[in-house]
N, C-alpha and C positions, 0 to 999 in steps of 0.2 A: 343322376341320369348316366356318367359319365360311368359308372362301376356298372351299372346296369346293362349299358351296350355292352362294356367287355364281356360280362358273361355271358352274354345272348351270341355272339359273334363264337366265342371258343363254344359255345355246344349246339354248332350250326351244322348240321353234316350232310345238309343237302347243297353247299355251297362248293364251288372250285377248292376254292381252298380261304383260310382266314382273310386276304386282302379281299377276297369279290365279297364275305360275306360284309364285314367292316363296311364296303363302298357303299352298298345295296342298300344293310341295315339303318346305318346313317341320313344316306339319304332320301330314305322311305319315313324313318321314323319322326324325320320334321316335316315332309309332307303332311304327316298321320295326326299330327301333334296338334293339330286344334279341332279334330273331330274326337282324338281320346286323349285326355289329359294323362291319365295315369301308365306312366314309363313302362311297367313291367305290364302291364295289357299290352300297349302297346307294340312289343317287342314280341309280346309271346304272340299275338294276333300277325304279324309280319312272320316272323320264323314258324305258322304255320301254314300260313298261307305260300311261301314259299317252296315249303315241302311238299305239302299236297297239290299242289301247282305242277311241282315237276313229276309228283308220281302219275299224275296223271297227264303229262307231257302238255301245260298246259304254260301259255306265258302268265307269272306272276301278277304282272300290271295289269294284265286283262281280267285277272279274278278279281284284285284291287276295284279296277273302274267296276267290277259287277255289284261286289261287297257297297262299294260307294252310291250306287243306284238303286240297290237292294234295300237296303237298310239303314243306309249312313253309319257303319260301326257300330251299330246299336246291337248284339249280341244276345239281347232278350227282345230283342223287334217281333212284333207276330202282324202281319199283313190281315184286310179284311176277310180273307179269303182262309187266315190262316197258317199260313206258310211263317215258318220260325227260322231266327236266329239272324246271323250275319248275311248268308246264302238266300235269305229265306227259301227253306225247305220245305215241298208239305208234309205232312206228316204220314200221309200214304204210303209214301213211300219206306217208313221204316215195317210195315207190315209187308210189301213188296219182296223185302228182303230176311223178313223173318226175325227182324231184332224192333218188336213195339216197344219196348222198355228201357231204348237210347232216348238220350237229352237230345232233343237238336238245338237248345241253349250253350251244350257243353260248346265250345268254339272250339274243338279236334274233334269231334262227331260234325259237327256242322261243316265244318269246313272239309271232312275227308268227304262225307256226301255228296255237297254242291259240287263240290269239284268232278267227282265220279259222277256224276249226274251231266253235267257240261261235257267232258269227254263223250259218253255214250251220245250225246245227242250231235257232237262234230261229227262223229262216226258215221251216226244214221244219214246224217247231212254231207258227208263225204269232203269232209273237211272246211265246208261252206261255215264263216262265222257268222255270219249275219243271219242265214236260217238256223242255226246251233242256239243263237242267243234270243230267236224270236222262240223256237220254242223251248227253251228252258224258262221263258217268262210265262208262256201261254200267249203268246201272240202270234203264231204261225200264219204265214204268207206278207205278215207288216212287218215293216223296218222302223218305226216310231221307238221301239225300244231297244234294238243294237244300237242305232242315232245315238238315244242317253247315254250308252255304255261308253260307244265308242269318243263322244264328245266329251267325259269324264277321263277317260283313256287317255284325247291329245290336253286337256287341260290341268289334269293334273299327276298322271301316271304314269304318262310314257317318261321312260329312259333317256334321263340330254348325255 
């Protein structure tokens, strides 16, 4: 595990710099550690959630607590409905956008989507999370599902 972080940590470049990736990756990845046994999932699931988090200027943790509500880390997760992957995605949306022929299993397609999907909809919501995360679930005007995100968020996500 221990050769594992190092290298996850030196080819982090959406990080400050190597101590905040070290601090973050460390301490996400024993959070992380008994929903995904396997180190290098692990790891690559955290450093891209991180990335795509911040490109889409999005806090970490809160994709974390979404991932956690979504799917439980389950990266081949498909909802009744449909919706694939970590994020669960549906799948509409890759014709949306003009690419049918992306995984939304891959977990860097999955992950750059949801994220991009959750931005757009802060946006529409004018920065409101709790409208942003009701409708990226399909639950617009309820709070029953920002609730789950956000009580996943103080339980096991947020930043001490």
């Amino acid at each position: 595990m221990r050769a594992v972080l190092i290298d996850a940590v030196q080819s982090s470049d959406s990080f400050e710099d190597r101590f905040h990736a070290e601090v973050w990756l460390t301490d996400m990845s024993q959070r992380l550690s008994h929903k995904v046994s396997d180190p290098q999932e692990r790891l690559l699931i955290l450093k891209t959630v991180h990335y795509e988090a911040g490109r889409a200027d999005l806090p970490p943790e809160m994709v974390l607590a979404l991932i956690d509500v979504e799917s439980n880390f389950d990266h081949f997760a498909i909802s009744y409905a449909g919706a694939r992957g970590l994020m669960q995605v549906m799948p509409f949306w890759l014709d949306e956008i003009g690419r049918p022929n992306d995984d939304l299993f891959d977990i860097h397609t999955n992950l750059r989507m949801g994220c991009t999907i959750l931005r757009h909809y802060l946006e529409r919501e004018k920065g409101d999370r709790t409208k942003a995360l009701a409708r990226y679930n399909g639950s617009v005007g309820k709070v029953w599902y920002p609730q789950r995100v956000y009580k996943a968020l103080s339980r096991r996500w947020y930043r001490q």
